[in-house]
N, C-alpha and C positions, 0 to 999 in steps of 0.2 A: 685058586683063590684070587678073584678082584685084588690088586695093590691101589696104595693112592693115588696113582696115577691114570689109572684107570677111572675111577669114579670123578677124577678130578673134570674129566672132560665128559661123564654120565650127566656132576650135576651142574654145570655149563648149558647142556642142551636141556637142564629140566628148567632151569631159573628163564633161558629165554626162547626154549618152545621150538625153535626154527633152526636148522645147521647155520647157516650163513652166520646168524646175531650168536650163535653161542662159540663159532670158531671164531671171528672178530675181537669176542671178549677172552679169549687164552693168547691171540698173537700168533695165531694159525689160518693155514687155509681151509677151505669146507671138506676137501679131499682124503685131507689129514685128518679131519675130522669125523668125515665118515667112516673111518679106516676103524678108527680106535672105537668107536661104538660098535662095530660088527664085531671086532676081539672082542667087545666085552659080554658081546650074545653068546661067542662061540666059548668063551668061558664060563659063561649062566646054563648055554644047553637051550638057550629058547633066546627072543628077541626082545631086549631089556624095553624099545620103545615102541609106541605105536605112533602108528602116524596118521592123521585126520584132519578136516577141514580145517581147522585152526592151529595147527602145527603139530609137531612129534609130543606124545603124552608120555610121562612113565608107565610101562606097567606094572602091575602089582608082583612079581617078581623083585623090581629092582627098587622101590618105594624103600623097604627098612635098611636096605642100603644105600638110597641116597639119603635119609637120616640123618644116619651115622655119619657118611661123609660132612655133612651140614655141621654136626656138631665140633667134628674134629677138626674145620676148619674153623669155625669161631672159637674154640676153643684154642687152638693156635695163637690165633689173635689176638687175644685177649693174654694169653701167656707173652706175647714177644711186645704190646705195651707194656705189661710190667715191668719188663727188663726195660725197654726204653725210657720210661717213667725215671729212673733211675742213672738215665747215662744222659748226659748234658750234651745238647746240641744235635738231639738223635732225631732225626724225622721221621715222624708218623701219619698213616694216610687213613684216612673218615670218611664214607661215604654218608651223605643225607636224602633221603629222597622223600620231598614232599611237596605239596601245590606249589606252583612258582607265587602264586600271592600271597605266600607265607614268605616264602625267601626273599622275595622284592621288598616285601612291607614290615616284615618283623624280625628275619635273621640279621639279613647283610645290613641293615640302620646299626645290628648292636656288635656285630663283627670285634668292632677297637675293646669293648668290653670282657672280651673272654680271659677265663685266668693264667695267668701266666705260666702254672705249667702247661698251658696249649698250646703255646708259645710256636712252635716247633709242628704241630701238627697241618697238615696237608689235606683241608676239606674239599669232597668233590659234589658238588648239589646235581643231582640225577631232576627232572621234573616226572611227576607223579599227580594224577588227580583221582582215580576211579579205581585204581589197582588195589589187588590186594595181596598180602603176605611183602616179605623182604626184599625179596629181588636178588639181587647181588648186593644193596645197601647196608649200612652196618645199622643204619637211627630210617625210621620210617616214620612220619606222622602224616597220619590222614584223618578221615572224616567220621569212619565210622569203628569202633571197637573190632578188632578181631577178634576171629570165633575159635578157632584153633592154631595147632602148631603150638611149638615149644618157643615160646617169645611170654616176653613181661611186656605186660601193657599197662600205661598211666595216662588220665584225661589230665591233661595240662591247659587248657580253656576253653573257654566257651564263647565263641564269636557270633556275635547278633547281627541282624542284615534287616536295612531299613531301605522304604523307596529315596531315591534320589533325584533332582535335579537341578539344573543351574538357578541359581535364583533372580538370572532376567529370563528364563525362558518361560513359554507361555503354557498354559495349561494344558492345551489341547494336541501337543506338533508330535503324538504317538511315542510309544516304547519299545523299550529293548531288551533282549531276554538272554539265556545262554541258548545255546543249541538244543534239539530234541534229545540229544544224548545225554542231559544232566534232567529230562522231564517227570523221572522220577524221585528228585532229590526234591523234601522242602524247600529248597532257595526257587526253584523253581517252580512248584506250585503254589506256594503261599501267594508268588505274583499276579499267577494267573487270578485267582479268587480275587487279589485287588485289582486290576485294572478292567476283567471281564471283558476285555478283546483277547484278537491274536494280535501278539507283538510284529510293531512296524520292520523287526532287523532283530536276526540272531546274530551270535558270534560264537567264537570257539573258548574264547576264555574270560577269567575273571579280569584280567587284565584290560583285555580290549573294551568289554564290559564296562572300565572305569573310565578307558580315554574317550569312545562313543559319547557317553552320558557328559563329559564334563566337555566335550568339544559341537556338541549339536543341543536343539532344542527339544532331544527326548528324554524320557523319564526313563527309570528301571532302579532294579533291586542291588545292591552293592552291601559286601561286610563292611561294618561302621568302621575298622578301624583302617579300610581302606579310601573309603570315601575321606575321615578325617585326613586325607594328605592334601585336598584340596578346597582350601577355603570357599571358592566359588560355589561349593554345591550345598544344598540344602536340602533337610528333609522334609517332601512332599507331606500335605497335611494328612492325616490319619495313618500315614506310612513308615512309623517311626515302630523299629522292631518287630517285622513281620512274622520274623523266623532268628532261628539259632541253629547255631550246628556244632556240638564238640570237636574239638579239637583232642587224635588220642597220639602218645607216640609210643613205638615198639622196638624190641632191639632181643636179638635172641636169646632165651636164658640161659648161657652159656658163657653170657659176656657181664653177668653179672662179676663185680668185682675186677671190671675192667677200669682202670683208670682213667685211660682216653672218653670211654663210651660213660663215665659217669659224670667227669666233667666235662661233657659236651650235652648230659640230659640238663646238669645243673645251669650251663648257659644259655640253653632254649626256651628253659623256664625263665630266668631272668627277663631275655629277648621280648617275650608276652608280657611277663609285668612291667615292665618299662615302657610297654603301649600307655598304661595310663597315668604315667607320668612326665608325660612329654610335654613340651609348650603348645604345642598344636592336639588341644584337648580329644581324646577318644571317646564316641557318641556310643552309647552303650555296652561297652566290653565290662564283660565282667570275669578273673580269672577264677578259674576253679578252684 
């Protein structure tokens, strides 16, 4: 019979696909790690993982038993806050994984705000744009709803995105888009239908996205409540609220009744309402 220590390093290679990134995250080498996945074949009687263009998969085989491992590991978790909850001065560790223009623009502003029993806790922000399911993360929030898996999911807002640009730049000096790889998301088509060219300059994030548009003479689409950090920019006429996009976040249902993991859903909620009360007004946010 599989022990925990077995599946410990099963669901290591399931969360990140490839030996190298799943022995880096236990604090081993790949060697060691291959070692312990072939025990855990030769204990199944067949080979727990496949392996294919995009990395090692599970197979259906060892699927309800990475499960289980999944849950008994949050489950853990969520038992050893409690107990720290309760013991003064105890550190506890929180992974967050969500778009870095969330954590740039809406966490780390509200950081001083969290409740004091956080006090103590140890957040690690992972970046995240297009993934899906937890990862190794304990709080996920992304863009669109998940579909499965054992996780609780709540929309916590809803971010509107209008055209932008400087307001001495001139009408004409071209745009700026994300990359072909976000070309199926609305933030991305909604723009094409307003500018009806091809964009002058992609880039890779929403970030670079903000500094291009507020440092050149070009236009482009930006979330209002990222563009609100920079007085200079303004909204392009007819370009005001092109698109929207929920904001959802998820956290495994396991950890329900976790203390850490509820008061850090409580703070990230705060984090968005606090966009629209800030001195530097937010141009169409509205929270859910």
């Amino acid at each position: 019979m599989p022990s925990w220590d077995d599946l410990k390093f099963a669901l290591a290679l399931s969360r990140h696909g490839r030996m190298n990134a799943a022995a880096q995250s236990l604090g081993i080498n790949v060697a060691t790690m291959s070692r312990r996945i072939e025990r855990l074949g030769e204990i199944l009687g067949q080979p727990p993982f496949v392996k294919k263009a995009d990395g090692w998969q599970p197979s259906p085989v060892v699927t309800g038993l990475l499960q289980i491992a999944e849950d008994i590991e949050q489950r853990l978790e969520t038992e050893m806050n409690s107990i720290h909850a309760g013991t003064a001065g105890q550190s506890t560790r929180l992974s967050i994984g969500c778009p870095p223009v969330v954590s740039l623009f809406v966490l780390y502003p509200n950081l001083a705000n969290r409740a004091g029993s956080l006090a103590d806790v140890t957040y690690t922000f992972t970046q995240r744009v297009m993934e899906d399911g937890l990862g190794e993360n304990d709080l996920v929030l992304q863009h669109k709803r998940p579909e499965s898996g054992r996780v609780l999911a709540q929309r916590v807002a809803t971010l509107t995105s209008s055209i932008y640009r400087r307001k001495s730049a001139s009408a004409d000096a071209g745009w700026v888009s994300l990359s072909e790889h976000y070309d199926a998301t609305p933030f991305n088509q909604t723009a094409y239908q307003f500018f009806e060219t091809a964009p002058s300059v992609r880039v890779q994030s929403m970030y670079e996205l903000y500094e291009l548009i507020g440092a050149t003479e070009m236009a482009g689409p930006l979330i209002d409540i990222v563009a609100a950090s920079n007085p200079d920019l303004t909204v392009v006429p007819g370009g005001a609220e092109v698109s929207q996009t929920d904001m959802w976040l998820m956290y495994h249902a396991s950890r329900k009744g976790d203390p850490v993991v509820e008061g850090t859903v409580a703070w990230i909620k705060d984090s968005f309402s606090r966009m629209q009360t800030r001195k530097s007004e937010v141009v169409n946010f509205r929270s859910a």
